[in-house]
C-alpha positions as CSV (number, residue, x, y, z in Angstrom):
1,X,-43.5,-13.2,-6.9
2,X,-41.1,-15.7,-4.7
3,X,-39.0,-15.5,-7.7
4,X,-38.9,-11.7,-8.0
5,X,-37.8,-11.8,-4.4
6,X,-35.3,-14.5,-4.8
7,X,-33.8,-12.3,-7.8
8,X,-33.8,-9.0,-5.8
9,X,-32.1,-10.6,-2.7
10,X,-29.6,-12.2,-5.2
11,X,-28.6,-9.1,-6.8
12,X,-28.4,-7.0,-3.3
13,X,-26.1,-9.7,-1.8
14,X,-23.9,-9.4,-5.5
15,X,-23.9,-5.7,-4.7
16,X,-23.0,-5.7,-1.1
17,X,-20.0,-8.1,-1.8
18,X,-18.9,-5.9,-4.3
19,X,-18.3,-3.2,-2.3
20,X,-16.2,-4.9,-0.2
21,X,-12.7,-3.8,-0.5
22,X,-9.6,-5.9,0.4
23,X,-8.6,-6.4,4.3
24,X,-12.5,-6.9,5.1
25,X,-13.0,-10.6,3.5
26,X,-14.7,-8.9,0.5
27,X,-13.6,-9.6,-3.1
28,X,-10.9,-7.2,-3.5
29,X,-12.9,-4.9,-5.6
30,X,-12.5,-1.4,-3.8
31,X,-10.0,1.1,-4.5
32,X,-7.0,-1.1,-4.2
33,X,-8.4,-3.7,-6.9
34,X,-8.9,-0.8,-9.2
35,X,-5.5,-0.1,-8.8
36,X,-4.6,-3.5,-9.6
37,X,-7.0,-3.4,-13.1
38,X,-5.4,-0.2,-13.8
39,X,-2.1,-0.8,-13.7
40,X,-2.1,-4.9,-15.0
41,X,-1.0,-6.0,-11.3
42,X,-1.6,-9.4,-9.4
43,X,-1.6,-9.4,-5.9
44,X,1.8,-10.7,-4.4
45,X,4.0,-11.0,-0.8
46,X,6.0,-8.3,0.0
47,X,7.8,-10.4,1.6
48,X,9.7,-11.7,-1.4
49,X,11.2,-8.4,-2.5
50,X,13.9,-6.8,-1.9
51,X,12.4,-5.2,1.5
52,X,12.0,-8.2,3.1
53,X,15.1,-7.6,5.6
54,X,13.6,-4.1,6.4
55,X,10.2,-5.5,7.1
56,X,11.1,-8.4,9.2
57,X,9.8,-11.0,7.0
58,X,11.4,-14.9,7.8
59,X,13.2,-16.7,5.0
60,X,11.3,-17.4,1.6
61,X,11.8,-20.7,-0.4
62,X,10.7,-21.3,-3.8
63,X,9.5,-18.5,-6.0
64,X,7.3,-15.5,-5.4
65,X,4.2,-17.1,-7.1
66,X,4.5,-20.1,-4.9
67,X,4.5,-18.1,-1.6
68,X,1.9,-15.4,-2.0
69,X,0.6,-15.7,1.6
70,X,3.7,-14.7,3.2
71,X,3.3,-11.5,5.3
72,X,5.4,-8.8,6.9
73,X,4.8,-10.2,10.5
74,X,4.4,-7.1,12.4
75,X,3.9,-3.6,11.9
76,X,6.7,-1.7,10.9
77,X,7.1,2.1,10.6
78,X,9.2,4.7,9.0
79,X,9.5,8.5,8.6
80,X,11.3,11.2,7.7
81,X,13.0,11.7,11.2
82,X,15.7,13.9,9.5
83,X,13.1,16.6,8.1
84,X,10.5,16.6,10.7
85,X,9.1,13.3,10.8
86,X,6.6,15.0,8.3
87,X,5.9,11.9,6.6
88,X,5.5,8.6,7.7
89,X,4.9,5.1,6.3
90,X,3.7,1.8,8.1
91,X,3.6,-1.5,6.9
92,X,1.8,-4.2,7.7
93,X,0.9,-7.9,6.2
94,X,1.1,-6.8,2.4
95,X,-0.5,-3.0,3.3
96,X,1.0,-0.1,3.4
97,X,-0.3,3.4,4.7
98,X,1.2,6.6,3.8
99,X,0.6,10.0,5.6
100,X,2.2,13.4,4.8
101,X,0.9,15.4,7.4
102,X,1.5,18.5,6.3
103,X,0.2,18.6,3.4
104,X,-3.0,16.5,4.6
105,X,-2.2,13.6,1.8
106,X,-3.3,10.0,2.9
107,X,-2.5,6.5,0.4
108,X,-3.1,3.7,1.1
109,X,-3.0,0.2,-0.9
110,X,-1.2,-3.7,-1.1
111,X,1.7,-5.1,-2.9
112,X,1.3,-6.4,-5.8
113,X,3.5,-7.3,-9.0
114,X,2.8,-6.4,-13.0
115,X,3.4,-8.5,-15.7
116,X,7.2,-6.9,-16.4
117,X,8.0,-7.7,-12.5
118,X,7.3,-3.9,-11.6
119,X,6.8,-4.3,-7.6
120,X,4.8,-2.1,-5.7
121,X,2.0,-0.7,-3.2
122,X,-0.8,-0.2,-5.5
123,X,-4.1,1.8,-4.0
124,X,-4.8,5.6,-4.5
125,X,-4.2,8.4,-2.2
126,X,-6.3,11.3,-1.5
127,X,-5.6,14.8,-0.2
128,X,-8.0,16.9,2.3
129,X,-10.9,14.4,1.8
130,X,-10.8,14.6,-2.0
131,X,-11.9,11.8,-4.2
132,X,-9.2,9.5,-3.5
133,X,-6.9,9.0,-7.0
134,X,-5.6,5.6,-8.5
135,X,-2.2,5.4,-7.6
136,X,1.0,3.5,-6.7
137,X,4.0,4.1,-4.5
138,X,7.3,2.4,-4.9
139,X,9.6,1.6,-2.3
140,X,13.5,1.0,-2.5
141,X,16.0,-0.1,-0.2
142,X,17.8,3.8,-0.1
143,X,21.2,4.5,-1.5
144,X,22.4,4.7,1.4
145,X,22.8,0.7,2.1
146,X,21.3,1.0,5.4
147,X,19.0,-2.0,5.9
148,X,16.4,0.8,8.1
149,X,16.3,2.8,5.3
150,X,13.9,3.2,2.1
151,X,13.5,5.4,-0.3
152,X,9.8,6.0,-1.5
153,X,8.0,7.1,-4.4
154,X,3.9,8.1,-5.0
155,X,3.1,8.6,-8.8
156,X,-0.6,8.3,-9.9
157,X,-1.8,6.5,-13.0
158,X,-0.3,8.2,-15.4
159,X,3.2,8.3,-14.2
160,X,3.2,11.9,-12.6
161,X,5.1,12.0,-9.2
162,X,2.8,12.9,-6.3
163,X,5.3,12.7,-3.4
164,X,9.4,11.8,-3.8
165,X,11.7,10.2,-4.1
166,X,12.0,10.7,0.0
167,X,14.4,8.6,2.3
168,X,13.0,7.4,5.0
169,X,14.2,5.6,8.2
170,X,12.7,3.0,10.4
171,X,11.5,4.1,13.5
172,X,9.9,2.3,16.5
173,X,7.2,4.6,16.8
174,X,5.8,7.1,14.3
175,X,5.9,11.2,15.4
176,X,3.5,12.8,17.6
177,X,1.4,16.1,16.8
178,X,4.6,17.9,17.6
179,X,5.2,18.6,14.1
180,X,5.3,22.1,13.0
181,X,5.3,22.3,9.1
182,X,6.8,24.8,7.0
């Protein structure tokens, strides 16, 4: 019987840790480690790519794989001040969050790398409470050249585009529920 208990407790424990997504000390198994299985991807520092000016991040020596705890050091935000301010992206540590407010889409997920050096946020988004869907947004420095300015991209697993490409700017802080949507 103490062993039946023992095995029961076991398996609950296994189960509860499973659920536990990245950004809570779980085991990186929710949503955003999906993404990760789905689309061959290691986790990885956004603050060795090319964003790293954008986001803040101090100088990195050495390779990527040798610094993979390096983190954006502060929350920093971006929108689409020129159209509305509609859409807006924070990033944080390796996390990004993505909201379109007017068309009620929410993604969120961490950087990460494939094997062919494809860099990017990889999570799922979801739209008005839906079942949230494996996906993965890019992120560019824009065209433009301007060092507060990114271009981004949302496709889901199979390569459609969700959201994009949009520019974006860096803002201090993101719009308030002034927004009127067309």
């Amino acid at each position: 019987m103490k062993l039946l208990h023992r095995t029961n407790l076991a398996l609950a424990l296994t189960a509860w840790l499973a659920a536990c997504g990245p950004g809570s000390g779980g085991t990186g198994t929710g949503e955003t480690g999906a993404a990760f299985a789905v689309f061959g991807a290691t986790t990885a520092s956004v603050c060795t790519s090319g964003l790293a000016g954008a986001l803040g991040c101090g100088p990195v020596i050495g390779s990527p794989a040798s610094n993979p705890g390096i983190e954006v050091p502060s929350m920093v935000n971006f929108s689409n001040v020129a159209q509305g301010g509609s859409l807006s992206v924070a990033i944080q540590a390796n996390s990004v969050e993505l909201e379109d407010r007017c068309r009620n889409l929410r993604f969120t997920g961490d950087w990460g790398i494939t094997a062919t050096n494809d860099a990017r946020f990889f999570g799922s988004y979801s739209v008005n409470s839906m079942a949230p869907v494996i996906s993965a947004l890019s992120v560019q420095p824009a065209p433009s050249g301007n060092p507060g300015d990114l271009t981004v991209t949302l496709r889901d697993a199979s390569g459609r585009a969700v959201l994009g490409p949009v520019t974006l700017k860096q803002v201090g802080v993101l719009a308030g529920a002034t927004l009127v949507c067309p």
